[in-house]
VMD Tcl script that draws the C-alpha trace (Angstrom):
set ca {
  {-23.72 -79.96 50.19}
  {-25.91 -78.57 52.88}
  {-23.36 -76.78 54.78}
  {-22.47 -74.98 51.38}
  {-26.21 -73.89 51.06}
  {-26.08 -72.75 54.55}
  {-23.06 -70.39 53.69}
  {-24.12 -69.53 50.36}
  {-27.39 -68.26 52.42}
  {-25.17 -66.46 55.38}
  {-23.11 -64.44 52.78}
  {-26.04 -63.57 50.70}
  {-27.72 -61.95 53.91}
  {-24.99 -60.49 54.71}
  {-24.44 -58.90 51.03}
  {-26.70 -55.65 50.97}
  {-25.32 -55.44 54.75}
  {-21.70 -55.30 53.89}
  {-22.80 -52.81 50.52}
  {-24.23 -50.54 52.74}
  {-21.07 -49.91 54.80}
  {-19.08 -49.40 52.37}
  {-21.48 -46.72 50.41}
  {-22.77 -45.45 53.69}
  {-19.48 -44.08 54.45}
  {-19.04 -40.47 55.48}
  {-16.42 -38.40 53.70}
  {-14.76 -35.30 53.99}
  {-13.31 -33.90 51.09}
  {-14.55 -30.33 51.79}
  {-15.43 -28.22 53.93}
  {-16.98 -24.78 54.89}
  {-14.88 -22.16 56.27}
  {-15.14 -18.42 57.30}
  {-12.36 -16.06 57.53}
  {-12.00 -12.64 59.02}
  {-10.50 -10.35 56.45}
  {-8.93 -7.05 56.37}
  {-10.14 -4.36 53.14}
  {-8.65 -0.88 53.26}
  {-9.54 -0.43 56.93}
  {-12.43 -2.89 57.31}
  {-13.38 -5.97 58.21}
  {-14.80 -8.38 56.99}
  {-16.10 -12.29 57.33}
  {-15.77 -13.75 54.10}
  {-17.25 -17.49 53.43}
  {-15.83 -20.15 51.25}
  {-15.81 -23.61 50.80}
  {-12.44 -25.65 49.88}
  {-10.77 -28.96 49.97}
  {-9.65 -29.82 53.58}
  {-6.38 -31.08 51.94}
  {-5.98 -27.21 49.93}
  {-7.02 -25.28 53.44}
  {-3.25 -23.79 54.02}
  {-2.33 -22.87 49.74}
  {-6.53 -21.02 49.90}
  {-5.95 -18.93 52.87}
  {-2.56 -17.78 51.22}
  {-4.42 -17.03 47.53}
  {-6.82 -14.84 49.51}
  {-4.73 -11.82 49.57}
  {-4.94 -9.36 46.67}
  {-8.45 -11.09 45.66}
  {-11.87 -9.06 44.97}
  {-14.95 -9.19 45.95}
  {-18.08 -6.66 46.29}
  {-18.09 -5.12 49.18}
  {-21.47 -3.43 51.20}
  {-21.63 -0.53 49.18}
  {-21.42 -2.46 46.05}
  {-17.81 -1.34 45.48}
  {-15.20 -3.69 44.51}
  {-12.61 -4.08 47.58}
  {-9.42 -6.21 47.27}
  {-8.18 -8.50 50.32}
  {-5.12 -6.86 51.98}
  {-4.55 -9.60 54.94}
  {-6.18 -12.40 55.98}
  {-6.40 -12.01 59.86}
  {-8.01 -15.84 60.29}
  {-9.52 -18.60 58.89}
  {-11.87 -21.24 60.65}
  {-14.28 -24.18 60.38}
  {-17.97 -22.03 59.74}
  {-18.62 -23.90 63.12}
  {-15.96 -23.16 64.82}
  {-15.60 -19.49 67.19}
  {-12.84 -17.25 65.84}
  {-9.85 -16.86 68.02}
  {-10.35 -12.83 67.96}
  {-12.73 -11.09 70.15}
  {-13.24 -8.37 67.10}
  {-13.73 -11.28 64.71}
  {-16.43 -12.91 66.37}
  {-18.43 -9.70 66.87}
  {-18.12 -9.32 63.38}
  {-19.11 -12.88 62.58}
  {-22.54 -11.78 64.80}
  {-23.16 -9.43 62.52}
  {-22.52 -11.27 58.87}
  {-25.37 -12.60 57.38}
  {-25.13 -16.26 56.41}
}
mol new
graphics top color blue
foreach p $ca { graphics top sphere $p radius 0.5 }
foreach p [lrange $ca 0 end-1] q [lrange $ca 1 end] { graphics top cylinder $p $q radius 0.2 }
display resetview
């Protein structure tokens, strides 16, 4: 009988213990991304935030959308040059020049 006391006692310490792991857990599901975009001519470094799982079917759906560009016209994606991780350098010496000069 005192043994089962004793284990009762261990597994109720070790209750909020075990909880917290479990809770505590970090996860993913999305994520922040920038991509370097071509409009008529320009470029731009758009920011989004998507579902790791959805990254490759997002970047695809870019092309053809709007947006407002910096002279408050609307400007339509033509090509999506590359997408990254917003902490992550782009690939493209041009695109990370431009990502220098994008506000956050």
């Amino acid at each position: 009988m005192l043994e089962m006391k004793r284990i009762n006692i261990c597994l109720f310490l070790m209750l909020p213990q075990l909880l917290f792991a479990v809770v505590a857990k970090p996860s993913v599901d999305k994520l922040d991304y920038k991509c370097f975009v071509q409009v008529s001519g320009e470029h731009y470094v758009r920011f989004y935030r998507w579902p790791v799982k959805l990254f490759p079917v997002k970047v695809t759906s870019l092309v053809g959308q709007s947006f407002i560009d910096k002279r408050g016209n609307t400007a339509f994606i033509k090509q999506v040059k590359e997408c990254v991780p917003v902490s992550d350098p782009f690939k493209s010496q041009r695109a990370n020049r431009q990502d220098a000069l994008t506000l956050r």
